[in-house]
Rosetta silent file (secondary structure, phi, psi, omega in degrees, C-alpha in Angstrom):
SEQUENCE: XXXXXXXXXXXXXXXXXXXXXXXXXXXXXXXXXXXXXXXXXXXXXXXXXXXXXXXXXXXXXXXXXXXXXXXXXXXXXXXXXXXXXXXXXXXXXXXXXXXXXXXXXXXXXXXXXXXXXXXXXXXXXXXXXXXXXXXXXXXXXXXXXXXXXXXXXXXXXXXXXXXXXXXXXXXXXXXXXXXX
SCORE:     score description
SCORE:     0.000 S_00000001
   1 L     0.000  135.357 -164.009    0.000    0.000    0.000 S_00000001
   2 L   -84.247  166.061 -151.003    1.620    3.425   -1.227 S_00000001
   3 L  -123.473  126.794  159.316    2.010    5.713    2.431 S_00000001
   4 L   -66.089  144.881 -152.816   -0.188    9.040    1.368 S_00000001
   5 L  -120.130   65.348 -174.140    2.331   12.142    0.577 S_00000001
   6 L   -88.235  104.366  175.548    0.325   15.527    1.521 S_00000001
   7 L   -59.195  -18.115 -145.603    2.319   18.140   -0.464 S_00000001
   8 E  -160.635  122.725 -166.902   -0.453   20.805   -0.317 S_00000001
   9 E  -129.935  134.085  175.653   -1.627   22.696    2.904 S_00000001
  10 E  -115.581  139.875  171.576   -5.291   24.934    2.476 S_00000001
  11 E  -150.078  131.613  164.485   -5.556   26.807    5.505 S_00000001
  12 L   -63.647   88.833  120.427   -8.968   28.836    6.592 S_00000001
  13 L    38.073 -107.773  172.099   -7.839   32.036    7.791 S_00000001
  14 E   -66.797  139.390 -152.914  -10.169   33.323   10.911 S_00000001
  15 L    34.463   20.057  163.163   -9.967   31.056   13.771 S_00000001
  16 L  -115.995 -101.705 -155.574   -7.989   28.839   12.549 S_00000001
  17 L   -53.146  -16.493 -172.879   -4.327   30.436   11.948 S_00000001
  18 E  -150.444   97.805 -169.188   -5.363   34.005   13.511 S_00000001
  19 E   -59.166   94.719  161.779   -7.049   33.677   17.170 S_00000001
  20 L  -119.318  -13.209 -159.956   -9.956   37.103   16.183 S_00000001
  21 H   -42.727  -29.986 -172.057  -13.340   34.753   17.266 S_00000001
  22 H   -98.352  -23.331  163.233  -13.673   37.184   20.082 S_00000001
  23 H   -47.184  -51.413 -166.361  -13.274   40.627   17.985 S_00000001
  24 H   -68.735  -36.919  164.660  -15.438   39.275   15.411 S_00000001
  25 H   -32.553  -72.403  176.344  -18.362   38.056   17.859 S_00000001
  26 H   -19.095  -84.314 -111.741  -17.606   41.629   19.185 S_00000001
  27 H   -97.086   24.081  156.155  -18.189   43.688   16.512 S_00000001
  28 H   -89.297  -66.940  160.319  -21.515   41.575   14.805 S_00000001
  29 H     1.236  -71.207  154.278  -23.010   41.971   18.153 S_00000001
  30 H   -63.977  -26.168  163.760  -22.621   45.659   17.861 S_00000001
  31 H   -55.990  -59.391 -162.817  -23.994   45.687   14.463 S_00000001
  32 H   -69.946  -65.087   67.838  -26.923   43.706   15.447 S_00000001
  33 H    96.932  -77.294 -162.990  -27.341   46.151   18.954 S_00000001
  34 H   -57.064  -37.942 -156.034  -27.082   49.200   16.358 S_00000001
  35 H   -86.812  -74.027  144.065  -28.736   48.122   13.706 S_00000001
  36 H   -35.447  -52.965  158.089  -31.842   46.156   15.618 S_00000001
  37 L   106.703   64.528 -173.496  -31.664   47.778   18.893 S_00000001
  38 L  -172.699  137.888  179.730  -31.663   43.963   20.282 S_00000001
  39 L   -67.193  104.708 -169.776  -29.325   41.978   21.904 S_00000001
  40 L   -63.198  140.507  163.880  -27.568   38.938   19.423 S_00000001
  41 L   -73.875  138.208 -149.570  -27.763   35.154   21.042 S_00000001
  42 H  -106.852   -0.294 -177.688  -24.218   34.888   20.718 S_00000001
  43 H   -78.972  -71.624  176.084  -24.840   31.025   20.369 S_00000001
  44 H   -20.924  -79.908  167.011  -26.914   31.471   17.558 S_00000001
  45 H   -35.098  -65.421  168.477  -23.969   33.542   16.224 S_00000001
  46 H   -15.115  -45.276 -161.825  -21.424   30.873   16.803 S_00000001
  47 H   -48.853  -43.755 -146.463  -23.792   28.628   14.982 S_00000001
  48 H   -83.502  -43.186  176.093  -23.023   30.881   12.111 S_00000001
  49 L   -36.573  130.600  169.874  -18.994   31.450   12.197 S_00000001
  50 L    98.976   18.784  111.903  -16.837   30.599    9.041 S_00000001
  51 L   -12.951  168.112   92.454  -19.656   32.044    6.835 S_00000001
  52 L   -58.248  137.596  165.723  -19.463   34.767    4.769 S_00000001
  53 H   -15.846  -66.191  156.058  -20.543   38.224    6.001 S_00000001
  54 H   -25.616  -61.166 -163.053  -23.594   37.984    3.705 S_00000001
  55 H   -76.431  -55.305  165.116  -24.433   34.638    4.377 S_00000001
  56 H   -38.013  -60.228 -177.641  -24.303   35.349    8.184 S_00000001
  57 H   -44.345  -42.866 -132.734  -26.513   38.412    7.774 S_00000001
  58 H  -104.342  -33.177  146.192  -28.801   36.284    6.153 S_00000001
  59 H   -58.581  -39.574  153.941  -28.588   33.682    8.631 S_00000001
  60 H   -19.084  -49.974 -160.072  -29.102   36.355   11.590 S_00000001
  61 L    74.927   30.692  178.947  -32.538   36.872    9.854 S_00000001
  62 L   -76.728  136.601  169.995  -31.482   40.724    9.726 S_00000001
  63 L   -35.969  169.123  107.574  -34.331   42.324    7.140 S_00000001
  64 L    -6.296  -91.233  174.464  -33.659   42.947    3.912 S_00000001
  65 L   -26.425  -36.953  179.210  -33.820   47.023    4.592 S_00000001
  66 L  -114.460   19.143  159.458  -31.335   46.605    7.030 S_00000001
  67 H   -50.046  -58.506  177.229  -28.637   44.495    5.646 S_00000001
  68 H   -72.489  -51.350  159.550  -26.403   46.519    4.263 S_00000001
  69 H   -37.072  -20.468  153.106  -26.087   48.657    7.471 S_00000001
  70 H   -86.953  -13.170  174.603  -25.356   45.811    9.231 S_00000001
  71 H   -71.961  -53.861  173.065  -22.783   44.558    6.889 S_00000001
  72 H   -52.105  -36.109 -179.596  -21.267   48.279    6.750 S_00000001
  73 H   -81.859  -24.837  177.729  -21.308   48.571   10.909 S_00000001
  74 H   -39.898  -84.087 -156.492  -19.812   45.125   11.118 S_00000001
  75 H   -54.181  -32.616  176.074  -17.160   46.018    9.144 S_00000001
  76 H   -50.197  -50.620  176.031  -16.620   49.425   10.206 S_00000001
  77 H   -68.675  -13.774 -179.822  -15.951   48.272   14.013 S_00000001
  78 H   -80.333  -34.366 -161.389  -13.647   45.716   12.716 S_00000001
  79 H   -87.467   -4.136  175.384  -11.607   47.850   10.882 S_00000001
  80 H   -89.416  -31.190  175.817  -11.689   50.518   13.747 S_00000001
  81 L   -70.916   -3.228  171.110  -10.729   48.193   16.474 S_00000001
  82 L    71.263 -126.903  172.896   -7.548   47.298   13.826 S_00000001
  83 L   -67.369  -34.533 -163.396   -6.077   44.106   15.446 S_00000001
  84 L   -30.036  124.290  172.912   -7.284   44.466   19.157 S_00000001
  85 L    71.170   41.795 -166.743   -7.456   41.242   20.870 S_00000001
  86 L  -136.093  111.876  164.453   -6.344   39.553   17.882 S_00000001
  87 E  -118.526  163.347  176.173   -3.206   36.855   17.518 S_00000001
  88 E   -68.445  151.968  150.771   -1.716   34.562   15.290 S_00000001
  89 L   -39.552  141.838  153.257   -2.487   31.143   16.639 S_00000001
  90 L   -57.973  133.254  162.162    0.059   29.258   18.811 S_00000001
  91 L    94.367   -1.681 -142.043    2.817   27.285   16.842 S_00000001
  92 H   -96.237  -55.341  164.640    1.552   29.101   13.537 S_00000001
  93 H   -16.718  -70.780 -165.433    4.799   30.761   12.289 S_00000001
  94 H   -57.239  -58.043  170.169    6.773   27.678   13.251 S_00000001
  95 H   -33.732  -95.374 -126.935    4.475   25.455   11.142 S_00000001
  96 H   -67.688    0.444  137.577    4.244   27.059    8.481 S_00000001
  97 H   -28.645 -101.563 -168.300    8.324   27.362    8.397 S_00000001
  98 H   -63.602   27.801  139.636    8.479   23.559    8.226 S_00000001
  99 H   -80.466  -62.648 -153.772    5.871   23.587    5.346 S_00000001
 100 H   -53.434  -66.761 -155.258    8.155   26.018    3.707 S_00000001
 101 L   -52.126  -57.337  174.054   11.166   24.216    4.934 S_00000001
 102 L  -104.227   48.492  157.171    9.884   20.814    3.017 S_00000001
 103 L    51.114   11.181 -162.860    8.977   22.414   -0.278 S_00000001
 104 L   -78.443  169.001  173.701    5.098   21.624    0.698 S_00000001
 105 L   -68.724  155.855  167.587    2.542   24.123   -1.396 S_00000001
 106 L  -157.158  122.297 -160.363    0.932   26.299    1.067 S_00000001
 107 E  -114.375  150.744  165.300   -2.542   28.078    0.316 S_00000001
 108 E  -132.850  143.963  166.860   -5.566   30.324    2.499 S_00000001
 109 E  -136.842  120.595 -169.273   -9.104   30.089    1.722 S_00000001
 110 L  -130.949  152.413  158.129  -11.091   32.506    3.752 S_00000001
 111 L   -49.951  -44.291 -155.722  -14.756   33.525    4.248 S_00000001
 112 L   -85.007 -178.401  177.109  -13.384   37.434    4.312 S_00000001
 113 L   -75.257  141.431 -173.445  -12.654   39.450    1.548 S_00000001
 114 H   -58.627  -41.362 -173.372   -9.019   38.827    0.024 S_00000001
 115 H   -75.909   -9.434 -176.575   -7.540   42.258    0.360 S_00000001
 116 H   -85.946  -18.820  159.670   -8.478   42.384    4.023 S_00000001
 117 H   -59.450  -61.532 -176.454   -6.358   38.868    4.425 S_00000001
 118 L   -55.841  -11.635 -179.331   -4.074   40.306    2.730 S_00000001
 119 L  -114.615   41.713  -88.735   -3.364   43.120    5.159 S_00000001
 120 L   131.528  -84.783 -179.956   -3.768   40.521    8.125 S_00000001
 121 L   -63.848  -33.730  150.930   -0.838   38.796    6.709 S_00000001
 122 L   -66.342  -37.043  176.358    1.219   41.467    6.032 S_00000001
 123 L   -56.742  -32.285  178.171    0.710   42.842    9.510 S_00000001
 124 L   -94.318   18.655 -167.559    1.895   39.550   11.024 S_00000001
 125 L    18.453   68.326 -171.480    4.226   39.064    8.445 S_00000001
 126 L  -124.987   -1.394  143.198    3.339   36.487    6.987 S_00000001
 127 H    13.752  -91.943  173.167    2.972   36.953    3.554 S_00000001
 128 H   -79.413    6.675  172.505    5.575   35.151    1.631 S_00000001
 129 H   -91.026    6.428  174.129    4.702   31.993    3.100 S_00000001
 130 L  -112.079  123.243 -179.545    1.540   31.665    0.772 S_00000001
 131 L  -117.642    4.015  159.972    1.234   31.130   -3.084 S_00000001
 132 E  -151.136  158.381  175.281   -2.264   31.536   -3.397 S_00000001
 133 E  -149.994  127.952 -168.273   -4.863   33.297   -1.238 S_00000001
 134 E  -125.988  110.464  175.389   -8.572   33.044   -2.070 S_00000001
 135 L  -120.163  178.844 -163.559  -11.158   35.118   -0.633 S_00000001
 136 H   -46.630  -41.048  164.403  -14.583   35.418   -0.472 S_00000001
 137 H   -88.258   21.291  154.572  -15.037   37.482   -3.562 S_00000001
 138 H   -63.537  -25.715 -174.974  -12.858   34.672   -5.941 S_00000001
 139 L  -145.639  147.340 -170.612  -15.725   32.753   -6.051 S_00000001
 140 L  -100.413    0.369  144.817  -19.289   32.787   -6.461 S_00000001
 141 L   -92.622  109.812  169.854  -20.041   29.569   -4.591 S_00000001
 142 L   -81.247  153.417 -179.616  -18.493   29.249   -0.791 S_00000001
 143 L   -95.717  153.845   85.108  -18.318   27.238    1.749 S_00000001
 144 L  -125.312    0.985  162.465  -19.183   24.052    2.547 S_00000001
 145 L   -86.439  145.213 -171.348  -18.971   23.740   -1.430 S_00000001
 146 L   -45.596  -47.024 -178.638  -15.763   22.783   -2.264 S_00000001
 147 L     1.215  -62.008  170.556  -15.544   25.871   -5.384 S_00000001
 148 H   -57.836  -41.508  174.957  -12.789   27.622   -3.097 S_00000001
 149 H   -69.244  -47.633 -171.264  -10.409   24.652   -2.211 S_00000001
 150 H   -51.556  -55.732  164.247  -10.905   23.644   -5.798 S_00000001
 151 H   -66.524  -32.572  164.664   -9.531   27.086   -6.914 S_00000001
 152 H   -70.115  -57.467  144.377   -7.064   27.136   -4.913 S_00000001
 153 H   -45.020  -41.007  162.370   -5.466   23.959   -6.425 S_00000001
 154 L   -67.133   55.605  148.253   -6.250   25.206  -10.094 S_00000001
 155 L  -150.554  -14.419  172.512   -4.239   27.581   -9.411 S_00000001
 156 L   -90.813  -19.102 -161.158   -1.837   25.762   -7.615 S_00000001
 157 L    67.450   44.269  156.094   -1.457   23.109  -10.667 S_00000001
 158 L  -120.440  148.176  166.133   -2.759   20.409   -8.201 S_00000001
 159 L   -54.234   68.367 -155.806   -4.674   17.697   -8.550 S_00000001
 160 L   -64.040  117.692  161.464   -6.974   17.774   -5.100 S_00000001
 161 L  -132.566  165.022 -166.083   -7.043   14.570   -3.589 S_00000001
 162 L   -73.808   -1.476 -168.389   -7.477   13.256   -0.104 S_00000001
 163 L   -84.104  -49.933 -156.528   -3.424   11.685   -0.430 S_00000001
 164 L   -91.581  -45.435 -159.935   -2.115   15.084   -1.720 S_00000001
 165 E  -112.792  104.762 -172.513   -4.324   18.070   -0.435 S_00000001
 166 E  -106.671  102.147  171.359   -4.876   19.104    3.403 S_00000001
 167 E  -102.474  147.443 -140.105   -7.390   21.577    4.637 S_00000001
 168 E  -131.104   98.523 -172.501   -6.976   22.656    7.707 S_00000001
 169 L  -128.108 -175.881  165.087  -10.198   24.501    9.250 S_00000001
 170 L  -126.071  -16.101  174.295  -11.892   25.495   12.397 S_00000001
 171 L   -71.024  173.763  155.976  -15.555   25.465   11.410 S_00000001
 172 H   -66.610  -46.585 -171.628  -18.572   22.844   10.773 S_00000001
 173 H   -89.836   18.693  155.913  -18.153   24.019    7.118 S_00000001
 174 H   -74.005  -87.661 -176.516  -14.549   23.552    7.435 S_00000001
 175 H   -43.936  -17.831  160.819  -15.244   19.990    8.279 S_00000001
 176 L   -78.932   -5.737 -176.187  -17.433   19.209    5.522 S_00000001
 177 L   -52.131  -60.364  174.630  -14.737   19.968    3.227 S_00000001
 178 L   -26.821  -13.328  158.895  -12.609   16.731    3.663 S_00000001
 179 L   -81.473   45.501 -163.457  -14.747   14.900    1.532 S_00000001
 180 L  -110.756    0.000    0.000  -13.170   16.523   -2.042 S_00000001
């Protein structure tokens, strides 16, 4: 029996490589607070992490009418709060060194929008360890369909298989992925 080789590391982005779960909780709370005038179930919210923005909203059950003002206050406290309360994961550097280190490919597929990953990764310098980065608006299906991991490989010139290709998540719709 041939010993599976995985060459190719996908890695989700928010909560899994960059501890923000309590910033982001944060600032859709205050959205829903501003927007609704109502207090969020933060379980209910939980339910929802590793979403897109959109998709969250939508889960939320925020109206129609007020959707984009909740999408706009979201983001606006995240980007005012910067970083605050926000770290790389433990060990995360050091991996992905010894990814580097043994020539494996090494990819992000996030929920958020790409350029805001992209500034996320430069702040933590982290950057040049990643040869593709896929964000929410690369694709017009998200997950739990594969369409992002899938892209990420086309673009990698790999073949995704369960031998070769390892995603690495923190969500439920992380975990359906593993079946590609």
């Amino acid at each position: 029996m041939k010993e599976a080789t995985i060459t190719c590391f996908l890695f989700d982005w928010d909560g899994t490589l960059l501890n923000n779960t309590r910033l982001i909780m944060e600032s859709y709370s205050l959205a829903y607070q501003r927007i609704l005038k109502q207090r969020l179930n933060p379980e209910l919210l939980r339910a929802c992490l590793g979403q897109r923005t959109e998709e969250i909203t939508q889960a939320l059950h925020i109206p129609p009418a007020y959707q984009t003002a909740f999408i706009n206050t979201f983001r606006a406290h995240q980007h005012q709060s910067g970083r605050k309360g926000t770290y790389l994961m433990p060990g995360t550097r050091f991996l992905l060194k010894v990814l580097k280190f043994r020539n494996c490919h090494i990819g992000l597929v996030s929920a958020k929008r790409r350029a805001r990953v992209v500034e996320d990764l430069t702040y933590y310098n982290l950057q040049d360890f990643f040869e593709v980065i896929i964000g929410a608006e690369q694709c017009t299906r998200h997950k739990p369909d594969p369409t992002p991991i899938l892209q990420a490989c086309k673009a990698l010139h790999i073949t995704p298989s369960k031998d070769t290709v390892a995603y690495i998540g923190d969500t439920v719709y992380d975990l359906s992925l593993i079946h590609i």
